[in-house]
N, C-alpha and C positions, 0 to 999 in steps of 0.2 A: 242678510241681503248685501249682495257685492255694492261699495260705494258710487253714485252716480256720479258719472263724468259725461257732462255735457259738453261734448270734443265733437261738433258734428261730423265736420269734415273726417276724421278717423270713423263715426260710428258709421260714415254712409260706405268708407271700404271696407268694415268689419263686421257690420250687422245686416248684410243682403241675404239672408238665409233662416226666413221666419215660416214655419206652418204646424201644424197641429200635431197633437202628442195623440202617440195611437200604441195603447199599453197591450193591445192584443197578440202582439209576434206573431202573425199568420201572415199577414203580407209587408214583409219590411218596407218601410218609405224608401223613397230616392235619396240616394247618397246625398248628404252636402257640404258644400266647400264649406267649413269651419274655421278653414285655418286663415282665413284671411290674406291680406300683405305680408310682405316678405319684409324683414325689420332688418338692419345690417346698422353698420357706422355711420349711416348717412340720414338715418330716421329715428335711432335710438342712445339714448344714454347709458350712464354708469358704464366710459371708458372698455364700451366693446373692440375687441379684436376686427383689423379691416379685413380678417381672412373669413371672416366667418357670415354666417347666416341664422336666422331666426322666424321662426312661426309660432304662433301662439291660439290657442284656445282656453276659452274660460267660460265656465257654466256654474248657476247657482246649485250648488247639492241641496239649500233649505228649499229649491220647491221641488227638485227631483231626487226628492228622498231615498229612492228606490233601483236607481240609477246608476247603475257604472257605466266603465267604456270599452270596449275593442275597437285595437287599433292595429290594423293591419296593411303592410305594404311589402315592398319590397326594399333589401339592403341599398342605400344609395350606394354611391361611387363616389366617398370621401374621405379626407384622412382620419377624420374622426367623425362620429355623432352620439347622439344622446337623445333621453327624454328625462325631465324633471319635471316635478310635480310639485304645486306651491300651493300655500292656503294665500287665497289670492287677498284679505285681508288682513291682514298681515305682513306677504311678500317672503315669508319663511317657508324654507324648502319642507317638505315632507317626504319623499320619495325619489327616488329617478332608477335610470340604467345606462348604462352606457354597452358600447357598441360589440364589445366582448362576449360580455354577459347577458346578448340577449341573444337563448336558442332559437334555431329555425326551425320550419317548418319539417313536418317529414318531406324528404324528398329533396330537401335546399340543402346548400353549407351558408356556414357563415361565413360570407370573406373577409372578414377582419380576424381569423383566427387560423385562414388556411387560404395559400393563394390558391386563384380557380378562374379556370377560363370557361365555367359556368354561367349562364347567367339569368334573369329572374329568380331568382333565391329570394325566398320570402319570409316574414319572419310574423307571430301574432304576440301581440302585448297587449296585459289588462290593466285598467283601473279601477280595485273594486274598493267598498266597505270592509273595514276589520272586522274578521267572524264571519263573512259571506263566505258560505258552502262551494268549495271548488269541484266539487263532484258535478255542482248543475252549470258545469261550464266544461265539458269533455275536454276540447284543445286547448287548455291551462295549463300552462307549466308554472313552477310553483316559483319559479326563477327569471320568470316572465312576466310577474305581475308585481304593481306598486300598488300602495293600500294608502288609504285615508280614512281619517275618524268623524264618528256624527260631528261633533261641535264645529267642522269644516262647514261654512255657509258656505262660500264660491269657490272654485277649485282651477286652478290656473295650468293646463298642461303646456312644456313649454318645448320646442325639438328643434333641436342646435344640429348645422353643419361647419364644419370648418373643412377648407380649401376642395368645393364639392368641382365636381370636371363642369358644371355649370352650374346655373341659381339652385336647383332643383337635383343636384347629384345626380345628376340621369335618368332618375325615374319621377312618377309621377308621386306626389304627398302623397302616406299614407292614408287608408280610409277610417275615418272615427266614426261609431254605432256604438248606441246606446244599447247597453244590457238590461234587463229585469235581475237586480239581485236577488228578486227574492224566487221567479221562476226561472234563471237563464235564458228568458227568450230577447230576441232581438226587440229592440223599441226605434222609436223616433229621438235619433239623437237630439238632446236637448238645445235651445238657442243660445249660440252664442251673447255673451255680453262683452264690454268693451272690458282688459284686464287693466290692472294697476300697473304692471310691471310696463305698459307699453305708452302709458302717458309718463313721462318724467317729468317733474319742477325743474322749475329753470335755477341752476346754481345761484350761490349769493356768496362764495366763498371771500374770504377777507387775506388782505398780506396779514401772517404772520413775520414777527422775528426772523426766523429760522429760514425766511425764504432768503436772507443777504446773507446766509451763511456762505462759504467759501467749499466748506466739506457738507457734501449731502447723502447722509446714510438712506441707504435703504431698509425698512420692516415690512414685517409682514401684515398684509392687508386683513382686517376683520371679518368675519363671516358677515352679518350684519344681519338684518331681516328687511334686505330691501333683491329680492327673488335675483340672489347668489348662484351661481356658476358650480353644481353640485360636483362637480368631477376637476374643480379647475384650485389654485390655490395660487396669490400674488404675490409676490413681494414689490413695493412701490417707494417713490417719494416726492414731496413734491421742492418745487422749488421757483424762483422767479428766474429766469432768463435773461437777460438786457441783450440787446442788438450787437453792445461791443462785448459779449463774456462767450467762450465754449465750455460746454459742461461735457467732461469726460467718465467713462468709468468700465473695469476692468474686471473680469470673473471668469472662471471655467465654467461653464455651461454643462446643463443637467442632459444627460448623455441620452441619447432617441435611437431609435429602432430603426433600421432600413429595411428591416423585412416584416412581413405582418405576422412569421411565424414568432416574432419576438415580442408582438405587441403584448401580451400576458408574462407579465414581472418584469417587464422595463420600467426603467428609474423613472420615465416620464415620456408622455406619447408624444408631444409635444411641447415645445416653448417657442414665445416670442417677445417682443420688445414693442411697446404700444407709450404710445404719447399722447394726451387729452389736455384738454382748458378744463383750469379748475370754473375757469365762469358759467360752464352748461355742463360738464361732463361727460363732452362727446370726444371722439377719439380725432385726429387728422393724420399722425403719421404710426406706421407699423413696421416692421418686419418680422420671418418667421425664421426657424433655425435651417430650413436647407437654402436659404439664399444666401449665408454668408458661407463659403468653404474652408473650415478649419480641419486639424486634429484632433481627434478627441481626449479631453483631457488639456487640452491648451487653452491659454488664458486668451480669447477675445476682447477687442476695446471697442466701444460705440464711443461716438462723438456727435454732442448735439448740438447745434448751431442756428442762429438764426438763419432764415432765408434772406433779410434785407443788412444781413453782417455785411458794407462797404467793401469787406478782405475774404469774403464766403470763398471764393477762387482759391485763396492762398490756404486757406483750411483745407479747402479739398487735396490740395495737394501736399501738402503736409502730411494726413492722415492717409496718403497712397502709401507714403513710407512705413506706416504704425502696419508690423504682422496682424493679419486677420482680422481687420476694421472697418466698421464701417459706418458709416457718416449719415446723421437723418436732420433734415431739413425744419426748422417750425418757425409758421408767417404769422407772428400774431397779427397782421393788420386782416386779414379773414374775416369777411362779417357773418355771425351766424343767421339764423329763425327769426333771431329777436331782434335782429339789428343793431347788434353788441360785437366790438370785434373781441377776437377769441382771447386775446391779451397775453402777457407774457407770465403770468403765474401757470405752470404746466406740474401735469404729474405724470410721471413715467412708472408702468408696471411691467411689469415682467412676470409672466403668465408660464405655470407647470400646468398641463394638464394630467391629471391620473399622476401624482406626485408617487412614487413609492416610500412611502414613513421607514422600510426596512433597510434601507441604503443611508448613513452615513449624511451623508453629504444635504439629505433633502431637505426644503423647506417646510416639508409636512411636519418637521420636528422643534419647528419653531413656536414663538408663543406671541402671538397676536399682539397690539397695543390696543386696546380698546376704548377707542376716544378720535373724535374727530375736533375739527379746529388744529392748533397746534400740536401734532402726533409727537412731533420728539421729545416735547414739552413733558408728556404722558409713558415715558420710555421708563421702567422699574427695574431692570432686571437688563443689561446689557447682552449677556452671556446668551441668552436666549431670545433679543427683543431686536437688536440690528445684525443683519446679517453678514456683513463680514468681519465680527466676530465669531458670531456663534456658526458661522459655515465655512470660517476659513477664508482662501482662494476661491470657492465657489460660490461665496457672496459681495454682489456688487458693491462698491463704495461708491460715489460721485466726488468729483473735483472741478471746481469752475475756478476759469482763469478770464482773465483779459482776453484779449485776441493776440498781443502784442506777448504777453507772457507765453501765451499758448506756441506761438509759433517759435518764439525764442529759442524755449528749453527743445525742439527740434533742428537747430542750425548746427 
């Protein structure tokens, strides 16, 4: 049984869609809103993207034994999306698709694979049991459907947008109905419960050491088993800020597709550059790769700076001069939820989505540190553990200076 979370306020926007289970498939129920609130950086933790968007649904599989799901809608209108699938206790991925790989209907395309001045194109995806008979489910495609296992009690479906033409990519959430695995008929979708992945603990993180370092590597971020980003892979670090220091850092960035006929075997669908408080985990500043205008293949510089830096003025205009730069703001005095301001220990990721392992250069080919608290401290293996080593030019370094240094070494 999924863990109680007594969170009323979240259960009263998450759990309004309660009525009876009716296993006969002769008259399906009225559809219901399952998906709840719409989760972004403003509501949720674990250092979300401010480009993006989140829905969630979560059902016990131990009382609805017998139960999968069809989920069907139509393609949003965004640069990417996704469904992943988690054992919700736990928080570990089990499944997903992403936007590629899920065929459409007869009759639709998929526009993420072919431009089209089509539109309602629709797509059906399943979520069944391992060993459920795909014959008693005609419209299955075998590429179309994510699987879970009995020992799964609750099952966390989760459906990411990034940068949609509104909240809702243009169309309306998919529809979620319960199946009969064991006769393919339609059921009464089962009740939502409140998921894990949408309550977050409040951070407690501690200065380490390593945050007064002067040089701030970046590594790559651990999977973890707290309901991971299945299509997404980070490279991060963190470090303490002070009011009078800018932290700089310099890399060629992982090369993106301008057309959707490239999105199949590009190096990476996307990337961006995201900033969070280690005190909660929530994000405040971002960027994504088509707002800065570079070459490709050229080295870009971020600079990160306080907002209440006394010389913020002079940074900016310094860093006018730096080719292909550009400059993100972070105010520790912010107070969040908790009445905590956001503080100056930050960690910055840098986000591939759909990394290609096949390319050289990828982060996909890197080797995790597996340890939180002081990460660098946990660092075995350089060659493969911080990234502008093991990636060359195309991995970031960090360097924090003075204000007064910073500006200097530009006169």
């Amino acid at each position: 049984m999924c863990r109680k979370l007594f969170c009323l306020a979240l259960m009263a926007m998450t759990l309004g869609f309660l009525s009876c289970s009716d296993d006969s498939g002769e008259t399906p129920p009225a559809v219901k809103n399952v998906w709840g609130i719409t989760y972004s950086h403003k509501n949720l933790g674990a250092y979300p993207d401010l480009f993006s968007k989140y829905w969630v649904y979560a059902y016990e599989t131990s009382k609805n034994p017998d139960v999968g799901l069809r989920i069907s809608g139509e393609y949003p209108d965004t640069r990417f999306f996704s469904f992943s699938v988690y054992n919700d206790m736990t928080g570990e991925v089990i499944d997903g698709l992403d936007d590629v790989h899920i065929t459409p209907d007869k009759g639709s395309v998929n526009p993420y694979l072919a431009t089209t001045e089509s539109k309602g194109n629709r797509f059906t995806v399943y979520l069944l049991k391992q060993g459920t008979d795909l014959s008693l489910f005609p419209g299955a495609k075998e590429g179309n459907v994510c699987y879970f296992t009995d020992d799964v009690e609750c099952l966390t479906v989760c459906l990411r947008h990034y940068l949609g033409v509104d909240e809702f990519g243009g169309v309306s959430l998919p529809v979620v109905e319960g199946v009969n695995l064991r006769t393919g008929k339609t059921v009464t979708t089962p009740d939502a419960v409140v998921s894990r992945a949408t309550v977050m603990k409040q951070g407690n993180y501690e200065p380490v050491a390593s945050d007064d370092n002067n040089e701030v590597p970046f590594i790559l971020a651990p999977r973890g088993a707290y309901f991971p980003n299945n299509s997404t892979d980070y490279l991060f670090c963190r470090t303490k800020l002070t009011t009078d220091q800018v932290l700089s850092f310099s890399f060629i960035p992982v090369p993106v597709p301008s057309r959707v006929e490239d999105y199949l075997g590009a190096r990476a669908r996307y990337w961006s550059i995201c900033i969070g408080s280690l005190q909660n985990t929530f994000s405040y500043s971002s960027f994504y790769d088509k707002m800065l205008s570079y070459p490709e293949n050229e080295k870009i510089t971020v600079i990160v700076v306080s907002a209440n830096n006394p010389r913020l003025a002079e940074v900016k205009k310094a860093a006018a001069d730096i080719p292909y730069s550009y400059v993100m703001e972070w105010d520790e005095t912010i107070v969040d939820a908790h009445g905590k301001a956001i503080g100056d220990i930050i960690a910055i990721m840098y986000r591939n989505i759909l990394p290609d392992k096949t390319w050289e250069h990828s982060i996909k080919n890197m080797e995790p540190v597996v340890s939180y608290g002081d990460p660098y401290s946990m660092v075995t293996n350089p060659e493969t553990q911080i990234a502008h080593i093991a990636l060359g030019d195309y991995g970031p370094l960090g360097v924090k200076q003075t204000t007064d240094e910073f500006l200097n070494k530009r006169k």
